[in-house]
PyMOL Python script that loads the backbone (N, CA, C, O; Angstrom):
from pymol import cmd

cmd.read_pdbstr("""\
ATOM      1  N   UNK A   1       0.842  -1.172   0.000  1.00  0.00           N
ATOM      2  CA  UNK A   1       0.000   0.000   0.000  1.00  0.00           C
ATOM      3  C   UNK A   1       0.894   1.243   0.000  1.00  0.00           C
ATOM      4  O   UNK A   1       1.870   1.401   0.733  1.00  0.00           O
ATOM      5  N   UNK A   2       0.390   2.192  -1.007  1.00  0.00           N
ATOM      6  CA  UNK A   2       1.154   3.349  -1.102  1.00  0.00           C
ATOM      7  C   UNK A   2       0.482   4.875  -0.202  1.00  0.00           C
ATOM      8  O   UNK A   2      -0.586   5.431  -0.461  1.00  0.00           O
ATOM      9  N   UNK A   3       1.168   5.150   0.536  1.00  0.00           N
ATOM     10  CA  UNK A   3       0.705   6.540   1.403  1.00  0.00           C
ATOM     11  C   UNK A   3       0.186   7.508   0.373  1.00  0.00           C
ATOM     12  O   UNK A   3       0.431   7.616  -0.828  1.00  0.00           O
ATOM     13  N   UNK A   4      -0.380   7.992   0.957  1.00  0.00           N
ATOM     14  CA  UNK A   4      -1.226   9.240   0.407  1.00  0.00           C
ATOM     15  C   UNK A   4      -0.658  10.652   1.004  1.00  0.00           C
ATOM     16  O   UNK A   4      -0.610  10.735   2.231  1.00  0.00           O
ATOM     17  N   UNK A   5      -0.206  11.818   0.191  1.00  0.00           N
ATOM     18  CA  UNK A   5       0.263  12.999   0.773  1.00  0.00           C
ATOM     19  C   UNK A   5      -0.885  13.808   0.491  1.00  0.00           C
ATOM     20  O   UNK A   5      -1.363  13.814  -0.644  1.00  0.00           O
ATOM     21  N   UNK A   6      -1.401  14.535   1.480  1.00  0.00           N
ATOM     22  CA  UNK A   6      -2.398  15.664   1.156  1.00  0.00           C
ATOM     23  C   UNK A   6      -1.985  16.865   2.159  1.00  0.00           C
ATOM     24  O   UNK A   6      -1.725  16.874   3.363  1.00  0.00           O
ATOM     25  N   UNK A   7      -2.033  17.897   1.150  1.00  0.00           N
ATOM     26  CA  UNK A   7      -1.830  19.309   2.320  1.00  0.00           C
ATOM     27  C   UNK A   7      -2.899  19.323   2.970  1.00  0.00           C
ATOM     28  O   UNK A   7      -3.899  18.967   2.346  1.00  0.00           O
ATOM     29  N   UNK A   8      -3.060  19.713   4.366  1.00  0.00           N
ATOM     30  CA  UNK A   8      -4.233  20.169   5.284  1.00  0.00           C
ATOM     31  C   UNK A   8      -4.902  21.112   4.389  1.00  0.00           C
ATOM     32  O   UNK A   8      -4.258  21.953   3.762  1.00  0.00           O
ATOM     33  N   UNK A   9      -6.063  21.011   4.315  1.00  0.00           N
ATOM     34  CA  UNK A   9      -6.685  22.278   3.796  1.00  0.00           C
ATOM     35  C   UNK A   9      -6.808  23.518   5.077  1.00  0.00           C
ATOM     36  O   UNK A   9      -6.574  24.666   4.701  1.00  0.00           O
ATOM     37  N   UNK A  10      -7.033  23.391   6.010  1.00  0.00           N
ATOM     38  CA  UNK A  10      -6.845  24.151   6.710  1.00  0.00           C
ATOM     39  C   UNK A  10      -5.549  25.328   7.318  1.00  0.00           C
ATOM     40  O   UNK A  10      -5.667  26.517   7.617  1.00  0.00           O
ATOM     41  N   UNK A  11      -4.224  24.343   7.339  1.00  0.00           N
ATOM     42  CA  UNK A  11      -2.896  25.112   7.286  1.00  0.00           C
ATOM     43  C   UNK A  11      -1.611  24.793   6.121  1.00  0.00           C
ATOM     44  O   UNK A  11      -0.402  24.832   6.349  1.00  0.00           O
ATOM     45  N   UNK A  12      -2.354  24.445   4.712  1.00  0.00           N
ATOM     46  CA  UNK A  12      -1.474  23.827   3.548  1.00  0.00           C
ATOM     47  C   UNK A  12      -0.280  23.306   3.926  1.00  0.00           C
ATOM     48  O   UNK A  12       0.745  23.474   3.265  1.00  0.00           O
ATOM     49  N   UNK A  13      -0.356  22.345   5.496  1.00  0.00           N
ATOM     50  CA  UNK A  13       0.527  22.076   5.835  1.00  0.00           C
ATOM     51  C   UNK A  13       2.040  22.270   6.283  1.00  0.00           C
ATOM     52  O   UNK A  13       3.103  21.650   6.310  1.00  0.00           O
ATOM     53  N   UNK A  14       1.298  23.960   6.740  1.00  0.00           N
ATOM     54  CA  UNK A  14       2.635  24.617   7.878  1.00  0.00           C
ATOM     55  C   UNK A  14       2.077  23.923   9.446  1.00  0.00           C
ATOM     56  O   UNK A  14       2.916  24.020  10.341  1.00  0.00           O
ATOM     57  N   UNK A  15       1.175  23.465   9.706  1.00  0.00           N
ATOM     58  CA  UNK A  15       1.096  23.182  11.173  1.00  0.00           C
ATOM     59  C   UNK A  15       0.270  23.984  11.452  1.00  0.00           C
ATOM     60  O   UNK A  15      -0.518  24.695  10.828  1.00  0.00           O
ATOM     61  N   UNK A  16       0.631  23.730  12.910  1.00  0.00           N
ATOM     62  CA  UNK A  16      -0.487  24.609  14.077  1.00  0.00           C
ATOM     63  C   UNK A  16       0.608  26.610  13.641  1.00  0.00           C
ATOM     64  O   UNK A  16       1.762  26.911  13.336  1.00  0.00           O
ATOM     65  N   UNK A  17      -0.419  27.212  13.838  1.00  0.00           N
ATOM     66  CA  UNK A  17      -0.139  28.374  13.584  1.00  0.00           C
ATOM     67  C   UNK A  17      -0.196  29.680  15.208  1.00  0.00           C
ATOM     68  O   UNK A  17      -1.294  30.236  15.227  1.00  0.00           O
ATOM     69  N   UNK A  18       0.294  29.927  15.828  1.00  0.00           N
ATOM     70  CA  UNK A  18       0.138  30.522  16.552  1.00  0.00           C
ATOM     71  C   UNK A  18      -0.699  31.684  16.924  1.00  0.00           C
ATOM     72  O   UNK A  18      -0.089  32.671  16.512  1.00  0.00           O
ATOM     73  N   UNK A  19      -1.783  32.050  17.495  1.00  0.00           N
ATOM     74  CA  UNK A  19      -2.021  33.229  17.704  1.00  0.00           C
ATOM     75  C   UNK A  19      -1.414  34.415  18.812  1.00  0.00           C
ATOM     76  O   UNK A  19      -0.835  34.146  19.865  1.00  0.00           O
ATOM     77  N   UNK A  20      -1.670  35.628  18.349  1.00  0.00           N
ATOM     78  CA  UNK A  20      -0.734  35.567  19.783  1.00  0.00           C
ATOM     79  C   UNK A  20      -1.743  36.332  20.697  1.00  0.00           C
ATOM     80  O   UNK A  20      -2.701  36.900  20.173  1.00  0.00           O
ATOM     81  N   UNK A  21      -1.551  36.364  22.071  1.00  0.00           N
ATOM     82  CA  UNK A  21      -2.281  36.168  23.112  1.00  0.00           C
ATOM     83  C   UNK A  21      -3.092  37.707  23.099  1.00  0.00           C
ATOM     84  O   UNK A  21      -4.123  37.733  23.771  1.00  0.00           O
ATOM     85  N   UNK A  22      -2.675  39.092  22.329  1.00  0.00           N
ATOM     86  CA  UNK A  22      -3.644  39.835  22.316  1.00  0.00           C
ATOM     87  C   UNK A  22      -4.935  39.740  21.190  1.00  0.00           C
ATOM     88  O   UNK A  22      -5.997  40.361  21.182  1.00  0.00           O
ATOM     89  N   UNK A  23      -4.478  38.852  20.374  1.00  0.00           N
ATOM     90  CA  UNK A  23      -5.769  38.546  19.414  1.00  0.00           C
ATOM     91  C   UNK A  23      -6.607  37.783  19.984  1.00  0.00           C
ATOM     92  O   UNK A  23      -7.817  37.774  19.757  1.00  0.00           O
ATOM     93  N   UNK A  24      -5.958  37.020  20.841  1.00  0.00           N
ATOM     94  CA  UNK A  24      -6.780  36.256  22.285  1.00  0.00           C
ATOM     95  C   UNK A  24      -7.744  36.866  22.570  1.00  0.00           C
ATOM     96  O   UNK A  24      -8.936  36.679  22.329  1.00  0.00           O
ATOM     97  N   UNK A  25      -6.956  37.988  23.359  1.00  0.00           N
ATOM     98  CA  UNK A  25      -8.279  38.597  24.598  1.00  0.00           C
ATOM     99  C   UNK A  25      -8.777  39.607  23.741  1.00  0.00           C
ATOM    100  O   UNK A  25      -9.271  40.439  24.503  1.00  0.00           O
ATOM    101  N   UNK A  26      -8.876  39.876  22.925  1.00  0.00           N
ATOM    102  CA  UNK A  26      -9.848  40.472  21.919  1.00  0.00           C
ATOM    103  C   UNK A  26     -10.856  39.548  21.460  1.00  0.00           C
ATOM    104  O   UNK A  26     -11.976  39.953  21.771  1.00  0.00           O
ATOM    105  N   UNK A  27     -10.869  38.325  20.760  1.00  0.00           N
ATOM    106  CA  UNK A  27     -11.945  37.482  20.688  1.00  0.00           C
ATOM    107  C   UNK A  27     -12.331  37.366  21.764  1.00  0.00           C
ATOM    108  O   UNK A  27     -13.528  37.616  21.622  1.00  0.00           O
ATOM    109  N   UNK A  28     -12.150  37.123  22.964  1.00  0.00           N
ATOM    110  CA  UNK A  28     -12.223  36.494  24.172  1.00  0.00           C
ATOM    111  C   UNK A  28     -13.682  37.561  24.433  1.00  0.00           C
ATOM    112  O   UNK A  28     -14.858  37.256  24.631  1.00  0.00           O
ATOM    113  N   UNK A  29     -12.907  39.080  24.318  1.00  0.00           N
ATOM    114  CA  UNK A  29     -13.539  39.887  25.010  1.00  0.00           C
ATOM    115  C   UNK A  29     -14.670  40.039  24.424  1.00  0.00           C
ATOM    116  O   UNK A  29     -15.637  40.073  25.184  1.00  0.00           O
ATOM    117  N   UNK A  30     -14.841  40.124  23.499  1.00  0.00           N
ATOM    118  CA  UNK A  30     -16.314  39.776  22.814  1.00  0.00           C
ATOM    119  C   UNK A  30     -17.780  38.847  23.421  1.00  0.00           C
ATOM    120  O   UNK A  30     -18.995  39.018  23.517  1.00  0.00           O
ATOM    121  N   UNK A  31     -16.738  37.782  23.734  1.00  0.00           N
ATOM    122  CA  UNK A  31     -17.701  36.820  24.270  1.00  0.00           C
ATOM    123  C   UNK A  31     -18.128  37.754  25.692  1.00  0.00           C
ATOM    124  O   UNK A  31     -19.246  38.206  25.938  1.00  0.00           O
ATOM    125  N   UNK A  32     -16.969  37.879  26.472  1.00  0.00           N
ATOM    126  CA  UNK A  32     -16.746  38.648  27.994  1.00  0.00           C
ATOM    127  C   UNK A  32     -16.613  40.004  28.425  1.00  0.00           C
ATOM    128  O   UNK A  32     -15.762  40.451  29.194  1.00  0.00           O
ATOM    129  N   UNK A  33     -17.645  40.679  27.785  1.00  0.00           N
ATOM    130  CA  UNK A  33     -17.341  41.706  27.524  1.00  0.00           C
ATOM    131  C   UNK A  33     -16.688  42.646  28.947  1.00  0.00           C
ATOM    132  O   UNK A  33     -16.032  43.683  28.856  1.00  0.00           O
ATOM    133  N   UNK A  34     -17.034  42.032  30.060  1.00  0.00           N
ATOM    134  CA  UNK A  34     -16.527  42.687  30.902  1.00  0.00           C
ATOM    135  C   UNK A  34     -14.878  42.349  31.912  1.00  0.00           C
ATOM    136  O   UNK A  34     -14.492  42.553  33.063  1.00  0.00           O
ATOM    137  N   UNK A  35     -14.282  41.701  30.573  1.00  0.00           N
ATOM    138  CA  UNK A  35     -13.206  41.119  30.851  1.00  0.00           C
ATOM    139  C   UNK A  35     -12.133  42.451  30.862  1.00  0.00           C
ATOM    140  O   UNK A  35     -11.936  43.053  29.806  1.00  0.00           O
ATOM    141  N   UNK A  36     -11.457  42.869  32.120  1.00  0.00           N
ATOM    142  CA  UNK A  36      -9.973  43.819  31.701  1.00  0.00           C
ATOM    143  C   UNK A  36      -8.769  43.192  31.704  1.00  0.00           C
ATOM    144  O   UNK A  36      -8.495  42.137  32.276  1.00  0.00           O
ATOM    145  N   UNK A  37      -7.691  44.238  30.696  1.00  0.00           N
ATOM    146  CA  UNK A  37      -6.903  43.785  30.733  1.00  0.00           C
ATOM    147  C   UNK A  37      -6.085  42.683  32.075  1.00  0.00           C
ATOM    148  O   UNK A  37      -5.672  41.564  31.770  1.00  0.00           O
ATOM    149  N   UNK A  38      -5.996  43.086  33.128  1.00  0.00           N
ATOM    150  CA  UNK A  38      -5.543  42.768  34.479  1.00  0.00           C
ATOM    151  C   UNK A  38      -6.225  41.580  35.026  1.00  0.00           C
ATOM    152  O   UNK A  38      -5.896  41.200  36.149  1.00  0.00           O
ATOM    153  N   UNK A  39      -7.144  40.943  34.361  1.00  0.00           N
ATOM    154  CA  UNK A  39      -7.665  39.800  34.757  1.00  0.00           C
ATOM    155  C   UNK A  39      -7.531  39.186  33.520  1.00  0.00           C
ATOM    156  O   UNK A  39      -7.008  38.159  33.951  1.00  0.00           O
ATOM    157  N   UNK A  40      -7.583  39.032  32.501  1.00  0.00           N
ATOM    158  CA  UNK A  40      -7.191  38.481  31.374  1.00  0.00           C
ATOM    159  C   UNK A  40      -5.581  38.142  31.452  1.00  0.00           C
ATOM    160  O   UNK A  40      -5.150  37.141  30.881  1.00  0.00           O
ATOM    161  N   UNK A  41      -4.795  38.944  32.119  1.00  0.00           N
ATOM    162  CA  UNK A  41      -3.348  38.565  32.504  1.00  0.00           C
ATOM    163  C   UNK A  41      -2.913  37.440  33.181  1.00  0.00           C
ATOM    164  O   UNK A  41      -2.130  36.518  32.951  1.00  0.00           O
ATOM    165  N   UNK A  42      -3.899  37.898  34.393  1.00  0.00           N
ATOM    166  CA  UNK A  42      -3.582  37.115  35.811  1.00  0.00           C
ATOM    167  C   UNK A  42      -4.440  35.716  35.658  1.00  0.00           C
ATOM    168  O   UNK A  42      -3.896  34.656  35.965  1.00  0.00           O
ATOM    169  N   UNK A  43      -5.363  35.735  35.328  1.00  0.00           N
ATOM    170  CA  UNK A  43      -6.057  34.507  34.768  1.00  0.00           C
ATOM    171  C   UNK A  43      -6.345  33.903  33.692  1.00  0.00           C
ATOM    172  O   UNK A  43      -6.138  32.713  33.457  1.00  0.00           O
ATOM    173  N   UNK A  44      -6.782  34.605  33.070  1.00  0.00           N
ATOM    174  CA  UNK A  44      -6.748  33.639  31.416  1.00  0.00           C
ATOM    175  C   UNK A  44      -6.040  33.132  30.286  1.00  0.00           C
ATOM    176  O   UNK A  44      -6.210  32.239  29.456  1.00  0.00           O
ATOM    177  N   UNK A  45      -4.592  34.615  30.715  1.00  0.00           N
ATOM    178  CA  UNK A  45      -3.415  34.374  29.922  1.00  0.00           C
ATOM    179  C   UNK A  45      -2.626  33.029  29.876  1.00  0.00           C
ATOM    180  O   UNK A  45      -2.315  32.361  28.891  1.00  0.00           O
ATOM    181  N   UNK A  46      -2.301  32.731  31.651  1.00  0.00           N
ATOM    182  CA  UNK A  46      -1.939  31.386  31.992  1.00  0.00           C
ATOM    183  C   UNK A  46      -2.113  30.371  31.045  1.00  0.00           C
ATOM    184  O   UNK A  46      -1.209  29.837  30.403  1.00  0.00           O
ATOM    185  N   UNK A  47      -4.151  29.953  30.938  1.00  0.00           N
ATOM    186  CA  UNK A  47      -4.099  29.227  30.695  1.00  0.00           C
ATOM    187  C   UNK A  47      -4.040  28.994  29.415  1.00  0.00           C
ATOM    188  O   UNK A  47      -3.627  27.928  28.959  1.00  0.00           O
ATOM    189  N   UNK A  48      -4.410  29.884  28.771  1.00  0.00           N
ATOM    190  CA  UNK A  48      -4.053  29.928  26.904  1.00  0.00           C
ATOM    191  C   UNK A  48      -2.778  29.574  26.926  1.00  0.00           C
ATOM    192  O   UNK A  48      -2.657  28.544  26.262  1.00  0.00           O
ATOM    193  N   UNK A  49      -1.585  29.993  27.447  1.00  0.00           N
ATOM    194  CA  UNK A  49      -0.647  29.771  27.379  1.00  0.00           C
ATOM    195  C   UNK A  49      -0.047  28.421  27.294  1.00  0.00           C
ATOM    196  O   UNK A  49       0.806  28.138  26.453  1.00  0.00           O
ATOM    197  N   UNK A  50      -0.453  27.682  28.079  1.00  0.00           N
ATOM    198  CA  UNK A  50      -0.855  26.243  28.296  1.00  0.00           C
ATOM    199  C   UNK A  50      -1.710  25.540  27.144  1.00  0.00           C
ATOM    200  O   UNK A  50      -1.394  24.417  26.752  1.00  0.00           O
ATOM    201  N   UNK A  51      -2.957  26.326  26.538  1.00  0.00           N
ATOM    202  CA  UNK A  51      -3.265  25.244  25.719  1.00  0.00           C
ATOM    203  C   UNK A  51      -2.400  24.874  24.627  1.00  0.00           C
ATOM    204  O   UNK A  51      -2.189  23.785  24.093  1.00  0.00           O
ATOM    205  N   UNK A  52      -1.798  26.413  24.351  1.00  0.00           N
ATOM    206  CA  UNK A  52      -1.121  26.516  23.204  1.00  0.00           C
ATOM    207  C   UNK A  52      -0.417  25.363  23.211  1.00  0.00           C
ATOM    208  O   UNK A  52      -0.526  24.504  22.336  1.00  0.00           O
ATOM    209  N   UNK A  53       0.613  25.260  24.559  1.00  0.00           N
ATOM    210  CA  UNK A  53       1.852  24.238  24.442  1.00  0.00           C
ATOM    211  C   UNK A  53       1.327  23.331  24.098  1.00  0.00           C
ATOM    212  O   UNK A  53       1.811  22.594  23.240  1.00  0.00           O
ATOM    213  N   UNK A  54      -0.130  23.059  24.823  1.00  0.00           N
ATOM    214  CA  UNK A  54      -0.551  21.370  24.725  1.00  0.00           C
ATOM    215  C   UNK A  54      -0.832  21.440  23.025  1.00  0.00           C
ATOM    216  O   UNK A  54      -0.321  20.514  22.394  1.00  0.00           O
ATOM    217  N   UNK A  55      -1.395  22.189  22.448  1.00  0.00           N
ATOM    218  CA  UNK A  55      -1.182  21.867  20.786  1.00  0.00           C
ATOM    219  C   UNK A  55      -0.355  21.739  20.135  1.00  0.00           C
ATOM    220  O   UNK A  55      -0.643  21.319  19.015  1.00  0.00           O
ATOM    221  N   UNK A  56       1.075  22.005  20.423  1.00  0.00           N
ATOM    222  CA  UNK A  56       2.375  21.946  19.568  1.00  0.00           C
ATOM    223  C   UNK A  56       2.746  20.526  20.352  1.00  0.00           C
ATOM    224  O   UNK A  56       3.381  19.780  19.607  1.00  0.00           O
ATOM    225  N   UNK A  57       2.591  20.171  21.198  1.00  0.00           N
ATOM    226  CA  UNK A  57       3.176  19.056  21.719  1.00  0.00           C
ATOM    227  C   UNK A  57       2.246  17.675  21.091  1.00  0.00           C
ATOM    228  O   UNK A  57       2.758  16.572  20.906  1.00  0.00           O
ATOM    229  N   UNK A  58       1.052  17.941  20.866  1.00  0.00           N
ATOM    230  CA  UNK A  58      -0.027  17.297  20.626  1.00  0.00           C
ATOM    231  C   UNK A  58       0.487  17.449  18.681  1.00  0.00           C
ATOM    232  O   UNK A  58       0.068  16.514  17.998  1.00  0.00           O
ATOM    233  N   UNK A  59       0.948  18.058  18.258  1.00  0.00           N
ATOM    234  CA  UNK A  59       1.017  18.359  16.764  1.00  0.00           C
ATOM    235  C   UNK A  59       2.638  17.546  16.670  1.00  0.00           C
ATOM    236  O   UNK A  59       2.986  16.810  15.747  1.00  0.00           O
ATOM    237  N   UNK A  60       3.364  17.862  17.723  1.00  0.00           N
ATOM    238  CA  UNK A  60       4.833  16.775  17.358  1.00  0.00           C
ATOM    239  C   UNK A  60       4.092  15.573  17.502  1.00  0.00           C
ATOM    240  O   UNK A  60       4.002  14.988  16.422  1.00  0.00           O
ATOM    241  N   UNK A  61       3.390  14.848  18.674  1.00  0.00           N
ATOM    242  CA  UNK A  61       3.284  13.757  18.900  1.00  0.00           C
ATOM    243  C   UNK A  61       3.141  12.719  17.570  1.00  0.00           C
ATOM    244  O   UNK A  61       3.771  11.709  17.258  1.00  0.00           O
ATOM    245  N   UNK A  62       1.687  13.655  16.745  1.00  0.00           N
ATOM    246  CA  UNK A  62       0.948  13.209  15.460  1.00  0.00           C
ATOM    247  C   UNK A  62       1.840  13.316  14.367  1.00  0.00           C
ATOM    248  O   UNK A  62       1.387  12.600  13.475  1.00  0.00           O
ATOM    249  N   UNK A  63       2.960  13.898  13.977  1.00  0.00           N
ATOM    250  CA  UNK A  63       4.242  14.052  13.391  1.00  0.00           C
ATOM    251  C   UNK A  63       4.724  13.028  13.454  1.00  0.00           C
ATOM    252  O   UNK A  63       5.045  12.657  12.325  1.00  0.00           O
ATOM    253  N   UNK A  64       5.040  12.102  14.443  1.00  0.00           N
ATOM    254  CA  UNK A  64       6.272  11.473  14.980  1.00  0.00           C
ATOM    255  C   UNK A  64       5.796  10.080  14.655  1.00  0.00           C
ATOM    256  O   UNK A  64       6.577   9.209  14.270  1.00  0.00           O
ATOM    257  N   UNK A  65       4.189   9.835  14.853  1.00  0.00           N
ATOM    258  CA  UNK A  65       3.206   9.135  14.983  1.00  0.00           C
ATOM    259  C   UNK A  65       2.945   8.907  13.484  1.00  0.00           C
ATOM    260  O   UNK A  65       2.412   7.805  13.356  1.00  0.00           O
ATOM    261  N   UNK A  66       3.079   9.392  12.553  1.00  0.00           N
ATOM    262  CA  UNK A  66       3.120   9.391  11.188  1.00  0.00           C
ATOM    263  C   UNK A  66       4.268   8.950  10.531  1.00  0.00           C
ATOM    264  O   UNK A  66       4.389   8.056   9.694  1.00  0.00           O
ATOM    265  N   UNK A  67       5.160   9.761  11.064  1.00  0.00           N
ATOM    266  CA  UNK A  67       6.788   8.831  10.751  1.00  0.00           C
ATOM    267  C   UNK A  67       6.841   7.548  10.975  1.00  0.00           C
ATOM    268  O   UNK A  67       6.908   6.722  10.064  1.00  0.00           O
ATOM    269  N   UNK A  68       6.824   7.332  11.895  1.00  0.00           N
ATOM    270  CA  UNK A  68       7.076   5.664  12.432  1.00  0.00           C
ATOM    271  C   UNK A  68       5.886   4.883  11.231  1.00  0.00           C
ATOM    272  O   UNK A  68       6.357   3.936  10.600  1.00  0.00           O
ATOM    273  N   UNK A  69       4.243   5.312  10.903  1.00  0.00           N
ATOM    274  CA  UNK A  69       3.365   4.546  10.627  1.00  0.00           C
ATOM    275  C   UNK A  69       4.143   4.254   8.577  1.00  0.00           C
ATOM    276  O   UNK A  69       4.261   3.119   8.113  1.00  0.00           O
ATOM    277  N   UNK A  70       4.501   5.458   7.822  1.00  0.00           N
ATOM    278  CA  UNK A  70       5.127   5.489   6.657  1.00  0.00           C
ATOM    279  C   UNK A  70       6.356   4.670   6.461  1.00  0.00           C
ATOM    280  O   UNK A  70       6.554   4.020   5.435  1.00  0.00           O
ATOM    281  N   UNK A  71       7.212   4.721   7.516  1.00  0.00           N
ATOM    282  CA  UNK A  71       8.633   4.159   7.633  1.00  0.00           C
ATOM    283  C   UNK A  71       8.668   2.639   7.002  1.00  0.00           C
ATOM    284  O   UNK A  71       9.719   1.998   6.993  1.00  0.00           O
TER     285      UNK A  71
END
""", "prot")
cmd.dss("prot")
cmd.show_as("cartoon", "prot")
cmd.util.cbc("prot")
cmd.orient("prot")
């Protein structure tokens, strides 16, 4: 059986793409509208910060996980 290459239609296969954390709390704030800066820092920044990692780590895993399955 021969592998199949397809670009993501979603990131033509650059990966996960970063946002960065003030385009964050701008969507964010929409939803929240009574979100300020100073609590968006102290609390929400954290954890975005965190999901992010968990998606690049979660995006090597499926990388690595693909290598081994083609090899």
């Amino acid at each position: 059986m021969t592998p199949v290459y397809k670009d993501c239609s979603r990131c033509a296969g650059r990966g996960f793409n970063r946002v960065p954390s003030s385009v964050a709390f701008k969507a964010i704030r929409h939803l929240v509208p009574d979100l300020n800066e100073r609590t968006w820092r102290r609390n929400w920044k954290p954890f975005y910060e965190i999901l992010i990692s968990k998606c690049f780590v979660e995006e090597s895993m499926a990388e690595q996980a693909f290598s081994r399955t083609i090899k």
